[in-house]
FIKEMAR-872825 format. One line per 4 residues: number of its first residue (from 1); their letters; for each residue y, z, x of N, C-alpha, C. Coordinates in nm, 2 decimals, padded with zeros to 4 digits, always signed. Layout:
N
NUM = A = Y Z X Y Z X Y Z X; ... .
This chain:
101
1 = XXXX = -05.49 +03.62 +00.19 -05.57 +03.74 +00.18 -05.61 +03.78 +00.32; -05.52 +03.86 +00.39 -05.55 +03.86 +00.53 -05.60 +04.01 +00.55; -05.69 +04.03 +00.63 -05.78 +04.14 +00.59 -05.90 +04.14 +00.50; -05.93 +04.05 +00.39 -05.97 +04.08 +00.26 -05.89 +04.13 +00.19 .
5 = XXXX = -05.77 +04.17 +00.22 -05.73 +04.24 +00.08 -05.65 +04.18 +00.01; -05.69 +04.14 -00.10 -05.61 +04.09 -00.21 -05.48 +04.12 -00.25; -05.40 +04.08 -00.23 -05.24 +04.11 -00.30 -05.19 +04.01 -00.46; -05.12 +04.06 -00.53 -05.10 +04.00 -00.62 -04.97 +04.00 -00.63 .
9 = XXXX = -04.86 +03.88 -00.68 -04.73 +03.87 -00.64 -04.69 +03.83 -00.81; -04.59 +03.88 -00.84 -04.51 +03.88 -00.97 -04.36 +03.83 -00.99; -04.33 +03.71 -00.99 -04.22 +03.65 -00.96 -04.14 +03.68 -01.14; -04.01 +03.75 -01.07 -03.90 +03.75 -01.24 -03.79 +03.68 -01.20 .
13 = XXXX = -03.78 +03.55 -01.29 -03.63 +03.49 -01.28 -03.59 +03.53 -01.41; -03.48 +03.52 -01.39 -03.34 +03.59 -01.48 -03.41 +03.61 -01.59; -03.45 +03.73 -01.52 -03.55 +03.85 -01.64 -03.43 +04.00 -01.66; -03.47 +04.04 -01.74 -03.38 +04.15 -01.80 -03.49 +04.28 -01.77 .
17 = XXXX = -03.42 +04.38 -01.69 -03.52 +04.53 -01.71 -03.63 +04.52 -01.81; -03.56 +04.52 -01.93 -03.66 +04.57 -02.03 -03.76 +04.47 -02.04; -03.73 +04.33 -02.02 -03.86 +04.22 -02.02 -03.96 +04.27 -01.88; -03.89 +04.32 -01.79 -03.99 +04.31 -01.68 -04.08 +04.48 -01.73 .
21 = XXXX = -04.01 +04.57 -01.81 -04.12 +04.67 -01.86 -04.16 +04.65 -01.91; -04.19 +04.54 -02.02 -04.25 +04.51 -02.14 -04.36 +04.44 -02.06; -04.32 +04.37 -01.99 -04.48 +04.30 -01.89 -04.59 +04.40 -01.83; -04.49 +04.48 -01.76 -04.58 +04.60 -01.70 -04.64 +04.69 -01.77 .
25 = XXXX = -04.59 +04.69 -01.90 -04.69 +04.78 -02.00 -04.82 +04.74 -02.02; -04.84 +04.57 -02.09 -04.95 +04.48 -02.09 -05.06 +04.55 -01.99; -05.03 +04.59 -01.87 -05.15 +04.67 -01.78 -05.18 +04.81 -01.77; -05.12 +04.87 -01.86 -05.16 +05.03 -01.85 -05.21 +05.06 -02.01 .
29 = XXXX = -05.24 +05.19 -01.99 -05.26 +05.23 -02.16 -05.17 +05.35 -02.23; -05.01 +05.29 -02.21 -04.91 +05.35 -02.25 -04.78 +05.24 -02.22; -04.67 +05.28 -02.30 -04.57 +05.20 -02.29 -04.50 +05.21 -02.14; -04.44 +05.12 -02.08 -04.35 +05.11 -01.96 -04.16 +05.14 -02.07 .
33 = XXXX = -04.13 +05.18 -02.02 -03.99 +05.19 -02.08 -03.87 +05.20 -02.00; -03.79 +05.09 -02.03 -03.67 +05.05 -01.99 -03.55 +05.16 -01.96; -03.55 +05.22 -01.86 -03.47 +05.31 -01.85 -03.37 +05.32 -01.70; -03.37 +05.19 -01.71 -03.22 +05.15 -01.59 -03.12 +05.17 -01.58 .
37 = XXXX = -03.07 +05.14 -01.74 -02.93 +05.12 -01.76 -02.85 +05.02 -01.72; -02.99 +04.88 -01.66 -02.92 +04.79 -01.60 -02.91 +04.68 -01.70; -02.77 +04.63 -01.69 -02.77 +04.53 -01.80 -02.77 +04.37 -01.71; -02.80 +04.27 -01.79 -02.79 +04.13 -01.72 -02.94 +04.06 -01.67 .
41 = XXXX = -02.94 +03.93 -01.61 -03.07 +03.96 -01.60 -03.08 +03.95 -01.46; -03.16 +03.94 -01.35 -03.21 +03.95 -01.25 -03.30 +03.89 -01.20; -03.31 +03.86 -01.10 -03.42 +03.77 -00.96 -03.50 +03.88 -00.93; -03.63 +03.87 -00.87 -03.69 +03.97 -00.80 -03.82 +03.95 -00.79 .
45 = XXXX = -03.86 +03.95 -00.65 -04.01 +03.95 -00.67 -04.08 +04.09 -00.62; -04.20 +04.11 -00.65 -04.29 +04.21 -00.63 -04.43 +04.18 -00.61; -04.48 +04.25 -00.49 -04.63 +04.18 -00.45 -04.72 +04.40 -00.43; -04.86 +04.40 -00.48 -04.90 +04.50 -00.44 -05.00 +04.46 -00.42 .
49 = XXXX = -05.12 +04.56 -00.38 -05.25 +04.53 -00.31 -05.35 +04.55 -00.47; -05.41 +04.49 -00.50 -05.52 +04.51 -00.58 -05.58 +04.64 -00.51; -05.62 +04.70 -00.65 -05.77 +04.84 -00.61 -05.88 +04.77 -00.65; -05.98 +04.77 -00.60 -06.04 +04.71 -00.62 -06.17 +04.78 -00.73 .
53 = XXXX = -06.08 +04.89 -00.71 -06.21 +05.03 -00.79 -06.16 +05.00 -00.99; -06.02 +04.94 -00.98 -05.99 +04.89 -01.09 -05.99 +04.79 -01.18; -06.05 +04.72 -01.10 -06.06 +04.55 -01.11 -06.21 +04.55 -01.24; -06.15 +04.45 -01.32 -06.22 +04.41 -01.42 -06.29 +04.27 -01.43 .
57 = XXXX = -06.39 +04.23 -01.41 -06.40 +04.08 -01.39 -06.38 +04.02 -01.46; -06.34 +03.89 -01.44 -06.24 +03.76 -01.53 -06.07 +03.77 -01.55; -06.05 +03.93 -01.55 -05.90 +04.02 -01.57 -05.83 +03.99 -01.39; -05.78 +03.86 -01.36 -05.72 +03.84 -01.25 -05.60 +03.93 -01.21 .
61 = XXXX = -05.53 +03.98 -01.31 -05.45 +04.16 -01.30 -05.49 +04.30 -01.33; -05.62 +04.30 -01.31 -05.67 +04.41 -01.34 -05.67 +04.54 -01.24; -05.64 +04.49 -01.10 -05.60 +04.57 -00.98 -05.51 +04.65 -00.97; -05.44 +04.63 -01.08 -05.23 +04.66 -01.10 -05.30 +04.83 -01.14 .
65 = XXXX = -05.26 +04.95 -01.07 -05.24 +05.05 -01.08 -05.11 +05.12 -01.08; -05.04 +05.25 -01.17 -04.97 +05.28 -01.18 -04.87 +05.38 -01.02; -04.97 +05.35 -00.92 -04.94 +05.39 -00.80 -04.90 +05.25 -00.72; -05.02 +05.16 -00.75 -04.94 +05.03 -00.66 -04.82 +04.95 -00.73 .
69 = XXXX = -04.82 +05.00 -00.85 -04.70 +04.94 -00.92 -04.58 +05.02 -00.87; -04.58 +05.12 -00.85 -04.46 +05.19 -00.80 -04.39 +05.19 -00.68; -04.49 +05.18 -00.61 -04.47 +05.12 -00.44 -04.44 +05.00 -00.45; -04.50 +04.91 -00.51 -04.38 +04.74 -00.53 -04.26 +04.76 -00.57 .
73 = XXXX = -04.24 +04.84 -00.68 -04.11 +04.83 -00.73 -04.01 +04.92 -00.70; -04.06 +04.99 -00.56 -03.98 +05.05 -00.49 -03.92 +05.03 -00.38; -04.03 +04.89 -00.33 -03.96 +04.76 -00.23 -03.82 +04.69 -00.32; -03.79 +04.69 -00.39 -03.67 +04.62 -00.46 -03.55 +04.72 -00.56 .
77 = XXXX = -03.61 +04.84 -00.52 -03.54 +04.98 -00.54 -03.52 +05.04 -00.70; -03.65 +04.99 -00.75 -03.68 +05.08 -00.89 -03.77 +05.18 -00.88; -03.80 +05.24 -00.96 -03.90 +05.32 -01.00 -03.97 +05.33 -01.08; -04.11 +05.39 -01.11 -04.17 +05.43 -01.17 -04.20 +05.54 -01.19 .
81 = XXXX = -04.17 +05.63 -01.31 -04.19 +05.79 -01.32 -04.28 +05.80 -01.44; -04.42 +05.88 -01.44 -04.44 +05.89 -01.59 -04.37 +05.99 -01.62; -04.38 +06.01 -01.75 -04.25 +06.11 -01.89 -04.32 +06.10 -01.97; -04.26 +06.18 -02.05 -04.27 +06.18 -02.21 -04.17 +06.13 -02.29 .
85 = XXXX = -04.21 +06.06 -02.37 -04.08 +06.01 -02.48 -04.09 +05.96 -02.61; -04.02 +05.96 -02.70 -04.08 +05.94 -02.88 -04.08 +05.76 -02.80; -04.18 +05.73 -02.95 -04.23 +05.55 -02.91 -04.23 +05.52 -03.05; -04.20 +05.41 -03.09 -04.21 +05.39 -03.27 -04.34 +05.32 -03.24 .
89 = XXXX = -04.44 +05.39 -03.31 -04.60 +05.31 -03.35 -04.60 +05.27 -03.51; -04.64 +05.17 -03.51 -04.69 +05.12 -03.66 -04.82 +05.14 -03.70; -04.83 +05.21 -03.81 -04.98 +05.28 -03.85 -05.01 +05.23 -03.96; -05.14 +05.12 -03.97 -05.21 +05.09 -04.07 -05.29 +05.16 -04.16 .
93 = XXXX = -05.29 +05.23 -04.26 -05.42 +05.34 -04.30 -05.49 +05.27 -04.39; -05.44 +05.15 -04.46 -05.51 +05.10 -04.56 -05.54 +04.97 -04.55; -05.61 +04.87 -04.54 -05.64 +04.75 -04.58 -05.73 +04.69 -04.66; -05.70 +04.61 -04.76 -05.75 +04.59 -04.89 -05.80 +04.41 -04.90 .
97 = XXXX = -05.88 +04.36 -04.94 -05.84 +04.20 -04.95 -05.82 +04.15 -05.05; -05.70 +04.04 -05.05 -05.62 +03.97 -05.21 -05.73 +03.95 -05.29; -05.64 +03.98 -05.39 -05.75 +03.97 -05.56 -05.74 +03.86 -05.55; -05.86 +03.73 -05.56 -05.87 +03.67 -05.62 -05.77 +03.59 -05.75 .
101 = X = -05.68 +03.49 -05.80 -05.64 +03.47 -05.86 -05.72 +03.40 -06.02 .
């Protein structure tokens, strides 16, 4: 932590695109989506700076913004773009509890 500033480092072994967006979703409040085209899996690490204006306490990844995530993953030559795109959501409307036998 040189400076004070916190970095936080995300190590992928023979991880596949879509596993590494399916991680990076876990931190925002919308889906990350796989849209590489790359098939196989892949090595790669990524390190960004915590914000600290986003930081949640006890949440040791809570720093992870969709600006510092893109700047990491543009050291290893991905991107991040938000879009728009259909998402399959599963909708509960009813919940009931077992009758009794």
């Amino acid at each position: 932590m040189p400076n004070g500033i916190l970095r936080t480092r995300f190590d992928f072994q023979a991880s596949s695109m879509e596993a590494a967006a399916r991680a990076f979703a876990f931190f925002f409040d919308r889906p990350v989506l796989d849209r590489t085209n790359l098939k196989g899996d892949y090595d790669f690490t990524i390190e960004y700076e915590d914000d600290p204006e986003a930081r949640i306490p006890l949440n040791p990844f809570s720093g992870l913004t969709p600006s510092a995530l893109s700047a990491a993953l543009a050291t290893v030559g991905l991107k991040l773009e938000s879009t728009k795109a259909p998402v399959k959501v599963l909708v509960i409307d009813n919940v009931e509890k077992p009758a009794k036998n």
